[in-house]
Structures are given as C-alpha cells and as structure tokens.
N, C-alpha and C positions, 0 to 999 in steps of 0.2 A: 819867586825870587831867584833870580840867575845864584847859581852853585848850589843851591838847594832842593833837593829829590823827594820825592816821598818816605823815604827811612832817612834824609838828612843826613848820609853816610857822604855825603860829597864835596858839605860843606868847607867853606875856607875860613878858619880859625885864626883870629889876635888875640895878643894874650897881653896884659897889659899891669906888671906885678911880679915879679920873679922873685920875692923873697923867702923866706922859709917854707911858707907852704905853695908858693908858686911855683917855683921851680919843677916840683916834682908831678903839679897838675899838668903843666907846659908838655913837661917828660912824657906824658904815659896822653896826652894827646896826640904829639909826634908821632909817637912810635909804634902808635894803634892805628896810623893812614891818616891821619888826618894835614890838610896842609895847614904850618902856622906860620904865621908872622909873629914874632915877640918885639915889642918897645927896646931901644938900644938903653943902658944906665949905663952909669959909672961904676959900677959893679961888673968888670967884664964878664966874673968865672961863669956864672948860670951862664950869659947870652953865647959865651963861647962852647960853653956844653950843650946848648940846643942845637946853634947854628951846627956843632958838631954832626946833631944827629938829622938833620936835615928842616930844619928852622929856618927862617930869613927874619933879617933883621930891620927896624923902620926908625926913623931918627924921629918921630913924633905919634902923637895918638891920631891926628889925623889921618896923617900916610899906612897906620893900622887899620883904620876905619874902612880906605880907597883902597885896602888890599883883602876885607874879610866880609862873611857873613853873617858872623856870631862873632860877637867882640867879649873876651872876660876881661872883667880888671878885679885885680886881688892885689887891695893896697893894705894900708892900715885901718883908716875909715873917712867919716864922711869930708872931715876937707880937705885930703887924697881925692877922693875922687871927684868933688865937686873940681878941682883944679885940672883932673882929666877931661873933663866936662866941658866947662864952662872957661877953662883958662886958654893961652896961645896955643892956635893950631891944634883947638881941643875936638873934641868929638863932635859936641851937636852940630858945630859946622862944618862937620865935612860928612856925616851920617847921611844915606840916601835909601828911601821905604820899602817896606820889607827888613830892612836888616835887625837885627836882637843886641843888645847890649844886655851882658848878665854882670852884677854888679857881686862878687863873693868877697867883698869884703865884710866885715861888723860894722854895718852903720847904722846912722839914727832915722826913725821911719819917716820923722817930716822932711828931710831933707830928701831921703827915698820919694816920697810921692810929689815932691816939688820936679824934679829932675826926671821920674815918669814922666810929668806933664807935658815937661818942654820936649818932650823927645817924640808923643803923643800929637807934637804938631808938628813933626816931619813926618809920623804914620811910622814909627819904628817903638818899637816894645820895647821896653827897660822891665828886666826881670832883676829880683833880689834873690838870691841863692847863696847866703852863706854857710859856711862849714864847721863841722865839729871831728875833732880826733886833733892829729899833728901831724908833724911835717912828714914824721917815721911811714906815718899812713898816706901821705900825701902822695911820697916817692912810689910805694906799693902798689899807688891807686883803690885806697880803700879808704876813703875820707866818708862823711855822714855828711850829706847837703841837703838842705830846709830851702826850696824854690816855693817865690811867690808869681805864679804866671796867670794868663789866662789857659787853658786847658791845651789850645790850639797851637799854643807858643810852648809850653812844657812837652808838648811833642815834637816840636821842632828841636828842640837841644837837648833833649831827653840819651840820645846816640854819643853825643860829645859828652854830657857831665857822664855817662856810665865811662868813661876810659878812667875817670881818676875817685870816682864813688862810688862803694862800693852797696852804700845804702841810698837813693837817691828816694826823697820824700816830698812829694807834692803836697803841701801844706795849707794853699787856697789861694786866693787871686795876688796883685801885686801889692806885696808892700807886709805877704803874709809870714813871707821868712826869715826878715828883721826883726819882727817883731816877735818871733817865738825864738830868733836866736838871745836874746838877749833877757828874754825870761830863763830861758835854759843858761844862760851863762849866769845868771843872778842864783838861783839855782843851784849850782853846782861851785860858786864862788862863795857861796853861801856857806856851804858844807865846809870849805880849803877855810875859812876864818872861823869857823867852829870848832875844827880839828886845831890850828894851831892854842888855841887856848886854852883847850883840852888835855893839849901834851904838856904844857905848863902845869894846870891846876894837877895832873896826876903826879909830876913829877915830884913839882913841891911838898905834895902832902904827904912824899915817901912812896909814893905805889912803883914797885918795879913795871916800866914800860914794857918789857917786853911781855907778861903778861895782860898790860893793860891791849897792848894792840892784839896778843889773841883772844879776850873778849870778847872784844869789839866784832874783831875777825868772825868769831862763830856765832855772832848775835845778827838783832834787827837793826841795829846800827851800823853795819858793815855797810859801804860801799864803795865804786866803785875810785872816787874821789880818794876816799880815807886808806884804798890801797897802794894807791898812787904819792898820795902827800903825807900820810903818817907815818908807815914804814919807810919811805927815805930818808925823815927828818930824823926819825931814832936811829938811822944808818949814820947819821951824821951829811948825808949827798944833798937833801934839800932840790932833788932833781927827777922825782919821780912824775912830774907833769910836766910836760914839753909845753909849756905853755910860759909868755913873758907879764910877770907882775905888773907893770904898766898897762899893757895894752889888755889886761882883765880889770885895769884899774880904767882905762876909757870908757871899754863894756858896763862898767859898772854905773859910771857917769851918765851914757845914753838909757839906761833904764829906769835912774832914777827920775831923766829928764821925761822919758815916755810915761813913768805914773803920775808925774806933776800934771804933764797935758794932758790924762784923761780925768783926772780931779779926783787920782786916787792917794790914801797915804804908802807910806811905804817906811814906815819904821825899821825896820829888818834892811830894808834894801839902804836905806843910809846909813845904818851903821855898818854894815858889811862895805860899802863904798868906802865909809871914812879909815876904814880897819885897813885897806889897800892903799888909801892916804896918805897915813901916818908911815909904814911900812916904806910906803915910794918917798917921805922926806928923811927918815933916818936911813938911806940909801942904797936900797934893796929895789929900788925899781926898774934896772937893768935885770936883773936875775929873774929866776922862777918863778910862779907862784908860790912855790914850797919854802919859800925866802921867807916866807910870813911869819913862819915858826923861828927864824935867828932873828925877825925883828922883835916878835915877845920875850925871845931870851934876853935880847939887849934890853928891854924894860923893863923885863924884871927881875935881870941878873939870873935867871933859873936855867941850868944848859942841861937843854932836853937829848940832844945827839950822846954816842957812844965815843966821839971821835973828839 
C-alpha cells in the first residue's frame, strides 16, 4: 500500500475524534513524524493546536480517508462511528484496499463485526483497539490499548499506536478488543459501585473512614479503582477517576447487551448498570464516575466526604 514501508514509519495518519482522549493520541502522533489529517469540529481549540503543530485539517471523514493510510476514529461509541461509516461522505465510500480503519472507541462487538464486514468487501481491515487509562495519560502517550487484528494488520499500525500507548496488547483476531474492553470496564465499574456503597454502610454505622480506607488500603481489598474513587470521595473531590459517569454507564449497557447475545446471565453486571442508572437520573451523569458515591449520599442522606 502506497505510504506504507516495512516498519510503517511512513505511514499517513487521520485521526477522526479529538475529544478528551483524542486529542492527546493526535498530539504525540504529530509529533512523533508522523503525517496527520484530523476531522475539522466545531470545537476549534484541539484542531487549532494540532493544525498548530503541524496537522492538516479535512471537512469530512471521507477527504480523511483520500488523504491516510491508517484512519483512527475515537468517538464515544458505536453510533458515533457507525455515522462515521455509513453516514454523508462517510468512510466505506471513499476507503480504497489496503488501507486500516482502527476503530478506539468502546463499542458494541456486533456492530464491530457488522462494519468489519463491509469494509472486508473493499479488502481494507477494520481493527478494534480500544483504550484504558485517561486523558492525563493520553496527552503523555501512555494510554493501555486492547487491538483485535489479524497478526499481519497489528504490524502494520503497531509503529503509530506505540506514539500514544504505552502498553500496546494484542488480544487476538478482530472484534477481540471490544470485547475484552468491556469486560474490563464491567470489572472495574464493578468495583466504583461496590466502593460507593461501602462508603455509605461504614459511615453510617459510625466507622471513622479514614480508617476504614486504610484497611482497606493495607488489605486484599485494596485496589487500584478504590484508590482512585474512595480516597477522593472521603476528600469530598469525587474526581479521582478521570473518567465520565455516562459514558461507563453506555460501557455498561454494551455488556450487558454482549452477555444477553451470548445466552449468558449477568446478575452482577445489571445491577452494577442500573446502579450508574440511577446515579445518571438523579443527575450526576455529567460528572465522574466518583459521583456515585454523592448519588448514595443523596439516597440516603449519609454524607460520606470531609467537605
């Protein structure tokens, strides 16, 4: 494929997502050689600080697609990018073979392997490669990404994802890193709705927290989650995971939808869904995840923070 070498150091880079954790992927693509094109939004500041650093800008996904040979799109999820796809002057029609489409956003795997398909009859790969860390990490280029490729295509963009991951993990063929991201966000969302309940039942029952969180701290309980969401919420900050209550409340959604399709239950995994729910209707679904713990205070009147 024209622009593409054997180490793929040559490659022409779109970047299709500029949000919290786009931006900082975009960033440390630039600025590591690589040529990009980024999607124009109504959001100028990001496109202005790329184009800054030496970015070019495209008024559509298509005129992305006629200028790269590796396309990432890091939206929110699956019908973000199915409209990058499938919508005006979207990708599949203006995608020509050989080229890669890496999809880093959290989406759902059937919509993943639909959207392979069609892209599989222009003879261009659609890789899923979603991320874990935040934005903090994203800027650094030290983000954790989970690629579902075939072996031959994870070497091919294996050169561009190392400028902004600092863990880059081949997980197994396409459609592998959807699906393990969203057991991992189940997971670990798991734990943020564990923790805020937790900070409640200690409170109430009179246990000083700041003992309870160095128990916790020096046990088998400790992690890395309950570092991040416990100790801010008894900070009173509710901002120790850079992460948006909503959009761990869609993750949550797509998972419970992937164990329905495989005809598994998932007890745990709906109530920790509905638990982010409830949280996103009493009005914390702008905020953190760490929010979950002021929406059990609001429940149950029990105010866990120092503040």
């Amino acid at each position: 494929m024209s622009g593409i070498g054997k180490k793929n150091v040559n490659a022409k880079i779109g970047f299709i997502g500029l949000g919290m954790m786009g931006h900082g992927m975009a960033k440390n693509l630039v600025t590591k050689g690589f040529t990009l094109t980024v999607l124009g939004h109504k959001n100028r500041k990001p496109i202005e600080s790329l184009t800054g650093m030496g970015a070019t800008e495209a008024s559509n996904p298509a005129e992305v697609a006629a200028r790269s040979d590796i396309i990432f799109i890091c939206v929110v999820g699956s019908p973000q990018v199915e409209e990058v796809v499938f919508g005006k002057n979207g990708l599949l029609g203006a995608v020509k073979p050989g080229q890669v489409v890496v999809d880093c956003s959290t989406s759902e795997p059937e919509s993943t392997a639909r959207i392979a398909d069609e892209f599989s009859f222009k003879r261009v790969a659609f890789v899923d490669a979603p991320l874990a860390r935040t934005p903090k990490e994203a800027e650094e280029g030290r983000l954790n990404v989970m690629v579902g490729a075939e072996p031959e295509i994870f070497t091919k963009i294996e050169p561009a994802l190392k400028t902004f991951g600092e863990n880059i993990f081949h997980v197994g063929g396409p459609g592998a890193g959807h699906k393990l991201k969203l057991v991992n966000n189940f997971f670990a969302m798991g734990q943020a709705a564990l923790i805020a309940e937790s900070l409640v039942a200690a409170k109430r029952s009179g246990i000083d927290l700041d003992a309870f969180c160095k128990v916790v701290s020096a046990g088998g309980a400790n992690s890395g989650i309950f570092q991040m969401v416990g100790l801010s919420a008894v900070a009173g900050t509710y901002d120790g995971l850079r992460f948006g209550l909503d959009l761990a409340r869609k993750d949550l959604r797509y998972y419970t939808h992937m164990t329905e399709q495989l005809g598994l239950p998932s007890v745990l995994g709906e109530a920790v869904h509905q638990s982010f729910v409830l949280a996103s209707a009493l009005g914390y679904g702008g905020k953190l995840v760490g929010s979950l713990v002021e929406a059990q205070e609001k429940i149950t009147g029990t105010k866990v923070s120092k503040g």
